[in-house]
N, C-alpha and C positions, 0 to 999 in steps of 0.2 A: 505541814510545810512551815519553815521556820522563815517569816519574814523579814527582807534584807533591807538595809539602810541604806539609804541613796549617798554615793558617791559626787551626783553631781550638787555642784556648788550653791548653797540655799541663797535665793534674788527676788527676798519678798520686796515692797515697798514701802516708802512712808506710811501711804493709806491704809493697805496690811495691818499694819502694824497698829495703828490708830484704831481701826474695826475691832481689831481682838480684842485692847485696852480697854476700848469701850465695854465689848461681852465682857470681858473677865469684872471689872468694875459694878455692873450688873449683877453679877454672880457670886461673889466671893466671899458673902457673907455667908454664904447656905456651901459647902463641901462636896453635899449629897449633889448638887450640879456639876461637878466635875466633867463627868461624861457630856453631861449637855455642852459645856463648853468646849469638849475636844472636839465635838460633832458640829459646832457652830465654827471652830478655829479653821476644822478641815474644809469648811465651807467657802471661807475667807480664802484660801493658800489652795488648796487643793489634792494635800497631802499635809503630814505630821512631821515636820522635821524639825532637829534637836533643836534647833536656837527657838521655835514652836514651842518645842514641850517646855525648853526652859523657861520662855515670858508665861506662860497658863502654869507652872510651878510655883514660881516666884507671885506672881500677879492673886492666887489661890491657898499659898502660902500651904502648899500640900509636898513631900519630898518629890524629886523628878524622880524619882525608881517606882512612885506610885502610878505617873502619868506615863510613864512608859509601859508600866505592866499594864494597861488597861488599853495602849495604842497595842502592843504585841498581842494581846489574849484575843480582843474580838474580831472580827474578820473586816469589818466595817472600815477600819483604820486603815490608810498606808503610808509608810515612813517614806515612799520615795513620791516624784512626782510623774502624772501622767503624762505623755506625750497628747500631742494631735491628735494620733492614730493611736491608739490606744487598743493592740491585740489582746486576745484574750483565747487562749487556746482549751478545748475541754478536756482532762485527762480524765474525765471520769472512766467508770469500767469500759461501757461500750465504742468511745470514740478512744481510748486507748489499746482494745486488743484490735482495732480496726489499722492503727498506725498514729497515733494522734502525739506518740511520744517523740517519733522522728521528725514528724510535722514542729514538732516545738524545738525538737533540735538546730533543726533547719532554719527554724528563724533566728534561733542564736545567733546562727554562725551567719544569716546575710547579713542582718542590724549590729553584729558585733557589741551584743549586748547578753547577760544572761535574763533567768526569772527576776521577775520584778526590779526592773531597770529599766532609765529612757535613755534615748540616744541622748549624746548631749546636745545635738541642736533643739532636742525638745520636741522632733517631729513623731518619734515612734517609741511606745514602751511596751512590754511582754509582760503577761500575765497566763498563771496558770489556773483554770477553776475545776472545778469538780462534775458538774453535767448543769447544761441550759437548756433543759428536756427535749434533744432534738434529736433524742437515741437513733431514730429512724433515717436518719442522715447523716450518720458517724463517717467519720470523723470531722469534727466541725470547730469552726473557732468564728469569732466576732470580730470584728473590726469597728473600733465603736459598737454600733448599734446594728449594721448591718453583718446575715449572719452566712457563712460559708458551706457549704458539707460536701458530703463525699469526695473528700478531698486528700492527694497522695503529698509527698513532701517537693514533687515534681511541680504541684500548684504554687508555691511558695512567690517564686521569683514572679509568675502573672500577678496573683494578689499583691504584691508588696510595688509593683512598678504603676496598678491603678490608683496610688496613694501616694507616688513620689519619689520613688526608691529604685 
């Protein structure tokens, strides 16, 4: 899965911004921290987005094709941000031949969002994972922390209206 760049509009803060300055300042002399500092940056923001990779580029003095290829390659990363409600649909094998792909369809099309994207108010974003070892209850998806199963794409609209929707 090729990870997508958020569309919606980056609204870090002063303080943001100040926190990184400070990790990156911390850091900058040692390279081999890079990662640590993406993992600290995403801690601060909540996601990795460009004007992100370019203060920890710049502040590291490392290319931004470097801090990008490193936010793309591990899975850890993500270039958009999380919603509130933050689904998480499983397509691994068994919650996919179960129905778990229509399920993820379905929520596209009620959030009017695709994979990895939030609403733009910020309340809800889509994810797709690979198995959260709940094979025995396929088809399943998260919602935050709390977790769903045996569920048809008919469940969509109850789950999404206990969250606001």
């Amino acid at each position: 899965m090729q990870k997508k760049i958020s569309s919606n509009p980056f609204r870090g803060t002063p303080e943001q911004e100040a926190k990184l300055k400070e990790i990156i300042a911390a850091n900058k002399h040692d390279k081999s921290r890079l990662m640590g500092v993406m993992q600290e940056a995403q801690g601060v923001y909540g996601y990795l987005p460009i004007e992100v990779q370019n203060m920890i580029a710049e502040g590291m003095e490392v290319p931004l094709e470097k801090v990008f290829g490193v936010a793309t390659f591990y899975a850890q990363f993500s270039l958009s941000p999380k919603g509130d409600c933050n689904i998480s649909v499983c397509l691994g094998t068994a919650c996919y031949v179960k129905g778990s792909g229509d399920i993820y369809d379905e929520l596209q099309a009620e959030l009017g969002i695709g994979g990895d994207e939030c609403t733009p108010d910020g309340k809800f974003s889509l994810t797709a994972c690979r198995c959260i070892g709940a094979c025995g209850l396929a088809p399943v998806l998260t919602v935050n922390e709390e977790v769903y199963g045996r569920l048809t794409k008919d469940d969509v609209p109850t789950i999404l209206a206990k969250y606001g929707k």
